[in-house]
C-alpha positions as CSV (number, residue, x, y, z in Angstrom):
1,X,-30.8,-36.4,-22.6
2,X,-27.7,-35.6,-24.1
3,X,-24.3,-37.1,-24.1
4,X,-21.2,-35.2,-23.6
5,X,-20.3,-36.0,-27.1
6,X,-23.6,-34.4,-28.6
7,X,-23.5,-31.3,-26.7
8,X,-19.3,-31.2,-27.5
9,X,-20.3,-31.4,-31.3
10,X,-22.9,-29.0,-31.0
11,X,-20.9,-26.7,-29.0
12,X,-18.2,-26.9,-32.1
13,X,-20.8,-25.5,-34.3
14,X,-20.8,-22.6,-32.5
15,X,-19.2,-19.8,-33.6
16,X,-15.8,-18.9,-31.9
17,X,-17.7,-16.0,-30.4
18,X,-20.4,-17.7,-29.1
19,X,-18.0,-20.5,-27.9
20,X,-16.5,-18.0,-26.1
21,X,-19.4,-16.8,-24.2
22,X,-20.3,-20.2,-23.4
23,X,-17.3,-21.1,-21.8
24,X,-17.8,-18.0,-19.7
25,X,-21.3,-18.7,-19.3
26,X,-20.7,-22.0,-17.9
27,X,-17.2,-21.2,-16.0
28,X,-19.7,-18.7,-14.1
29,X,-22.6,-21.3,-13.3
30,X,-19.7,-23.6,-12.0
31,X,-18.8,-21.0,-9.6
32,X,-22.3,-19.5,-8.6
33,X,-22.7,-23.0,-8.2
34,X,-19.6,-24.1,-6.3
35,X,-20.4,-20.7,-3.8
36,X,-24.2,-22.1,-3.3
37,X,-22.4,-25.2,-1.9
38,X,-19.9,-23.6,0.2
39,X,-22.9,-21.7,1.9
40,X,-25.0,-24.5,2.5
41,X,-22.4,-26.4,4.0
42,X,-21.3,-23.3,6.5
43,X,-25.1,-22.6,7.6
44,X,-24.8,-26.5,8.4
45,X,-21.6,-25.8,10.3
46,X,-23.2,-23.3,11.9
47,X,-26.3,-24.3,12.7
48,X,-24.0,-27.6,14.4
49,X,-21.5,-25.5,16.1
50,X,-24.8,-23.6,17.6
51,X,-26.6,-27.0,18.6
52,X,-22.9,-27.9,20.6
53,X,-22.1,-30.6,18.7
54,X,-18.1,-28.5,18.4
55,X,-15.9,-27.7,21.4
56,X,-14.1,-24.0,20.7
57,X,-10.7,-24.7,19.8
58,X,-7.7,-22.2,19.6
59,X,-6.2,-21.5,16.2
60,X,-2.9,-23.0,17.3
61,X,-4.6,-25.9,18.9
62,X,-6.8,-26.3,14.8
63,X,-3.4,-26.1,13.3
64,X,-1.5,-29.1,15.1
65,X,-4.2,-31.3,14.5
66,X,-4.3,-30.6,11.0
67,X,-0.6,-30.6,10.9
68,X,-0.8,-34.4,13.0
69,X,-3.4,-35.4,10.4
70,X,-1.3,-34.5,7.6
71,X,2.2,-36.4,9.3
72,X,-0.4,-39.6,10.0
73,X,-1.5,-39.5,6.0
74,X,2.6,-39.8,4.5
């Protein structure tokens, strides 16, 4: 396996070009991967809120407990 330092000195070797392109390359496999997450976790939210494991709350009543929970961290 390589170390961050291997695949940074390879990656200077590069051309600025294909430096370029891996940047991009990787900034997109962060977010493809980042999305893939996101997804996961909602069909798990999901799947709970359809199991009943969540009451149905009211946007105003999801609000002031996030603003309570936010006074309660300072």
């Amino acid at each position: 396996m390589n170390t961050l330092d291997q695949v940074l000195e390879t990656a200077l070797k590069l051309t600025y070009e294909q430096q370029e392109m891996l940047i991009k390359i990787l900034q997109n496999r962060q977010r493809e991967n980042r999305r893939a997450e996101i997804a996961e976790d909602a069909q798990k939210t999901l799947a709970d809120f359809r199991l009943g494991k969540f009451q149905q709350q009211s946007a105003e009543d999801v609000i002031a407990d996030l603003r309570q929970s936010l006074n309660e961290s300072e």
